[in-house]
C-alpha atoms as one frame of an Amber mdcrd trajectory, in Angstrom:
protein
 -44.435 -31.458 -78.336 -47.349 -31.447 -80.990 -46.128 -30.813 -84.522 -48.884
 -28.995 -86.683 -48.562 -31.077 -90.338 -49.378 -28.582 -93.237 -52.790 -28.544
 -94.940 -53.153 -30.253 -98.582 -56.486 -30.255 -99.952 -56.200 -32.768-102.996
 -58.964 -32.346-106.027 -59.336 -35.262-108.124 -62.198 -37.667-108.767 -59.824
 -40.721-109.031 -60.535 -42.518-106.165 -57.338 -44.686-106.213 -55.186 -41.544
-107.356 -56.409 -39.812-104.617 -55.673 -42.452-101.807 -51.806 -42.395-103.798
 -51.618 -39.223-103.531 -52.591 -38.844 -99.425 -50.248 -41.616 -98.813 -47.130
 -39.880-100.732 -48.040 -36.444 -98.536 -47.878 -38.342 -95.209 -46.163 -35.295
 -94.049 -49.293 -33.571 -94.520 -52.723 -32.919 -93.118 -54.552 -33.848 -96.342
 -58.083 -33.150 -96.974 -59.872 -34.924-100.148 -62.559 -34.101-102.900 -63.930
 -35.964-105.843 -65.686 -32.556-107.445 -65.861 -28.636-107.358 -68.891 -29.053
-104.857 -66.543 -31.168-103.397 -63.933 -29.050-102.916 -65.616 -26.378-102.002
 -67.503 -27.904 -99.218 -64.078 -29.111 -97.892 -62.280 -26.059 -98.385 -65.201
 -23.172 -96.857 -64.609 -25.063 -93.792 -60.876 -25.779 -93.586 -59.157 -24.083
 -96.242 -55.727 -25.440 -97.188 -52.692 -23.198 -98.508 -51.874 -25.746-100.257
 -53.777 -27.532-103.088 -53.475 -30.017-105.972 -56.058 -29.906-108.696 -56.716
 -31.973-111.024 -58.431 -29.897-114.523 -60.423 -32.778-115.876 -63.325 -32.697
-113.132 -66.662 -34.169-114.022 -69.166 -33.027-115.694 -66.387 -31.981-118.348
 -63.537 -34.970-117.370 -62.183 -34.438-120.787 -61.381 -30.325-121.102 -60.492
 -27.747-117.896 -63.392 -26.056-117.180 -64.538 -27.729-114.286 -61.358 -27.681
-113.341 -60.348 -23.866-113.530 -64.139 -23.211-112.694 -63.019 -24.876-108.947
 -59.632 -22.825-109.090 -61.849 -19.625-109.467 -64.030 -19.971-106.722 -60.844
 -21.178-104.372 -59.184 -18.001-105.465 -62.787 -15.469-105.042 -62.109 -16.976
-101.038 -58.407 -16.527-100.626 -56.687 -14.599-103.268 -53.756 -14.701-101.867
 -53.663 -18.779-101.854 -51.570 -18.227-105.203 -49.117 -16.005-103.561 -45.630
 -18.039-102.328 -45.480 -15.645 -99.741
């Protein structure tokens, strides 16, 4: 019997924090990105109902808009990724 794992696409452009993070969702089919290009590449191909995003993207590491910029164009694809439905 083949058990489908959940999709987890994980957003951050720490390296090491994303290899922690893939290893702590075992359970899961996890997809990674460094950037919103990235992420978008990533998720236009496979998109996961599940993702964790990390704010501080580059170019702006230091404030959200890369970030919530990424979240934006996730949600224009599947607006109903946010639902818990």
């Amino acid at each position: 019997m083949v058990v489908s794992k959940h999709k987890l696409l994980i957003v951050d452009d720490d390296e090491t924090l994303q290899q922690q993070l893939r290893w702590a969702f075992d359970d899961f089919d996890v997809s990674l990105a460094g950037s919103r290009a990235a992420a978008m590449a990533v998720f236009e191909q496979e998109p996961a109902p599940i993702v964790l995003l990390d704010l501080g993207l580059p170019p702006d590491q230091d404030g959200p808009s890369e970030g919530l910029a990424a979240l934006e164009s996730i949600l224009a694809l599947h607006p109903r990724l946010k639902s818990s439905s």
